[in-house]
C-alpha positions, 0 to 999 in steps of 0.5 A: 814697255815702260816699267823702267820709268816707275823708277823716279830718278830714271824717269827724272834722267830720262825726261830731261835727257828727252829734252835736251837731246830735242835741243842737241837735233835741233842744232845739229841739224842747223849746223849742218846746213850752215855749214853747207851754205856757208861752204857749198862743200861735202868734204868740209860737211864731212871734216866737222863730222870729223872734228866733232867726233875725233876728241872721242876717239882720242880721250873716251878710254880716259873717259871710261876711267874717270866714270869708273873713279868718280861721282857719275852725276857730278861729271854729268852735271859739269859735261852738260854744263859745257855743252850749254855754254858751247851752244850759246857761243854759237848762237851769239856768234851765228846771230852777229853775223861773225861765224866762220867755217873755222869758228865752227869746226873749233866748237865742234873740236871742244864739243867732243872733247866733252863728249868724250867725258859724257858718254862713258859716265851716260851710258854706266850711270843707267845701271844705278838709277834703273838697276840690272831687272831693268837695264833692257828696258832702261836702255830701250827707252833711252834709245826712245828718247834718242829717236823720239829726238830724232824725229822732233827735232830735225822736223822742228828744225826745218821749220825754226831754221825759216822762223827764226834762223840758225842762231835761233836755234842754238839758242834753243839747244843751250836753254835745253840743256837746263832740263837735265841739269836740273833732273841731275840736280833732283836725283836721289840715288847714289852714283859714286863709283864703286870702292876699289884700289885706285892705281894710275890712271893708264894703268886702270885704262890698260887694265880695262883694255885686257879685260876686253881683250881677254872676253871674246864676246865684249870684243866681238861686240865691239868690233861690231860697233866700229864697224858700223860706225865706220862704213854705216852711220856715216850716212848721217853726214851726207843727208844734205847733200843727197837731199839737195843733189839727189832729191833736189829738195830744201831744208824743210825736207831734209828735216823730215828725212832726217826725222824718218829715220829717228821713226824707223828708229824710236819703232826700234827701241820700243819694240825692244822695250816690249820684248824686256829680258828676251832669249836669242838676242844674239839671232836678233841682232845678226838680223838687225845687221843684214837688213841695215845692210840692205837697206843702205845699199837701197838708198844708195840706188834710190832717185826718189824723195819717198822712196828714200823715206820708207827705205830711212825708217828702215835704215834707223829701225835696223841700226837701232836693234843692233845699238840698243842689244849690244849695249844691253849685253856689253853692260850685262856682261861687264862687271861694275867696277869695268862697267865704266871702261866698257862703256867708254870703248863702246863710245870710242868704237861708236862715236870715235871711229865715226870722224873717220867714216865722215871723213871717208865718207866727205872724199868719197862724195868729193871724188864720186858722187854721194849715191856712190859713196852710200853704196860702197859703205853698204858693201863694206858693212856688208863685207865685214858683218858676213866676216865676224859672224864667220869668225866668232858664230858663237855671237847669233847664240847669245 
């Protein structure tokens, strides 16, 4: 389950990744309810989701470029940088008492600007320090960390937003960010971009599109991830105001909502870090997709705190599965000198498609109700999923 970690610089990477992305939940989840009760507003919840995400849909493909071009560990090293100062302008700001709606939908803009150079060269970098023996279990554990995260930090959370307020908390993600860094700092393998004949820039990004075009599979794949990102993981954004609205409950029960999905979620990963380099990934992943389906529909009709809990592991258990196997196929199929770009339009299907469905996601909750706008997400994954496996059945062979 964990050989990937015998690797010293994986390992390195990976525990610094874990901290970090405590930090990164932390935060987020003190955002959100900022947020929140700064504007008592679902569409303003929805449009810094937007914000926060749109940079990615509008530079990621450049992204994957620059991770195909230069150091991966040098872009890294400058991407989390950024990161840490962002969360300590945030903290001071918060802890002033100067913070706006606007302050904080303009951090979160500069924040997916960073994330649009951070994910291409996150995701590709794991290959070089794992290597292609272990990159689904590599990735599992990635996925572990994530959701580990997940868990922590939303529960943590709960309690530091009562302790020790929202700007301690921003506090805590900046310092965070110092884990990786340093884990960067200390990594040995080499992570310079594999030797080929630069030409322009769009003309490397437009060659890394036909390549998708042209492979039926990474399309399909793709295709898959938008999909979800833009009718199923847009829930995320709106587990505020199902909590105070639906569930009538407070911050600390958010965060435990929050952290039952990252359980459902870290369950997930680690089963799939215990089945390694397994045959009918495909047949898997068409499962992962029909329970996440049902699952969702199910929180839509949900009126009940622990119901809402059990139905959320499985919400994240099942997204998990079918996150973790794509990206395990599309990094198996792309060659190295793609490898990058296939990567950057994973992160732009995964997390630049994702503003629009939190903007969706904010007017629906804003016109109908969140219980309404969760179950018309459910029934457009649904809807889509039955299409694709329709259109392309050679996905369930895999």
């Amino acid at each position: 389950m964990f050989s990937s970690l015998k690797i010293r610089d994986f390992r390195l990477y990976w525990f610094g990744m874990l901290i970090s992305l405590i930090g990164t939940w932390i935060q987020s989840v003190a955002q959100s309810w900022l947020v929140f009760q700064l504007t008592n507003s679902a569409f303003l919840l929805g449009m810094v989701g937007f914000l926060n995400t749109i940079p990615v849909f509008l530079f990621s493909l450049l992204g994957g470029v620059v991770a195909d071009r230069l150091n991966k560990k040098n872009i890294l090293l400058f991407t989390q940088s950024a990161f840490m100062l962002l969360a300590f302008i945030l903290a001071i700001l918060t802890q002033l008492k100067l913070i706006t709606p606007g302050q904080i939908m303009l951090i979160a803009v500069l924040n997916g600007i960073v994330m649009a150079f951070d994910g291409p060269s996150r995701q590709s970098v794991v290959v070089e320090l794992a290597g292609k023996v272990h990159l689904l279990n590599a990735i599992a554990l990635n996925s572990a960390a994530f959701n580990s995260a997940r868990i922590i930090g939303p529960a943590v959370a709960g309690i530091l937003i009562a302790v020790i307020g929202m700007s301690g908390c921003f506090y805590i993600n900046g310092l965070s960010f110092l884990a990786v860094i340093i884990a960067l700092l200390l990594i040995r393998a080499k992570t310079e971009a594999k030797q080929y004949p630069h030409g322009h820039i769009m003309k490397d990004l437009f060659e890394g599109l036909k390549f998708i075009k042209n492979n039926p599979t990474v399309l399909s794949l793709i295709t898959l991830v938008g999909i979800m990102s833009l009718f199923g993981i847009s829930y995320l954004i709106l587990m505020p105001v199902f909590a105070k609205d639906v569930l009538g409950v407070g911050a600390k029960e958010f965060g435990i909502l929050m952290s039952a999905t990252g359980a459902g979620a870290l369950a997930g990963a680690l089963m799939l870090a215990r089945l390694g380099d397994f045959k009918q990934k495909g047949k898997l992943l068409f499962f992962s997709n029909s329970l996440f389906c049902a699952a969702l529909l199910l929180l839509s009709l949900s009126k009940s705190y622990f119901f809402s809990l059990v139905i959320l592991v499985f919400v994240g258990w099942s997204s998990i599965l079918s996150m973790s196997l794509i990206n395990t196929l599309l990094q198996i199929i792309a060659p190295d000198n793609f490898r990058g770009r296939v990567m950057s339009a994973f992160m732009f299907t995964f997390a630049g498609v994702m503003p629009f469905g939190s903007l969706l996601s904010g007017i629906l909750t804003q016109a109908l109700g969140v219980s309404e706008a969760i179950l018309i997400s459910a029934l457009a994954c649904s809807i889509f999923f039955i299409a694709i496996n329709l259109v392309y059945p050679k996905i369930r062979q895999l």
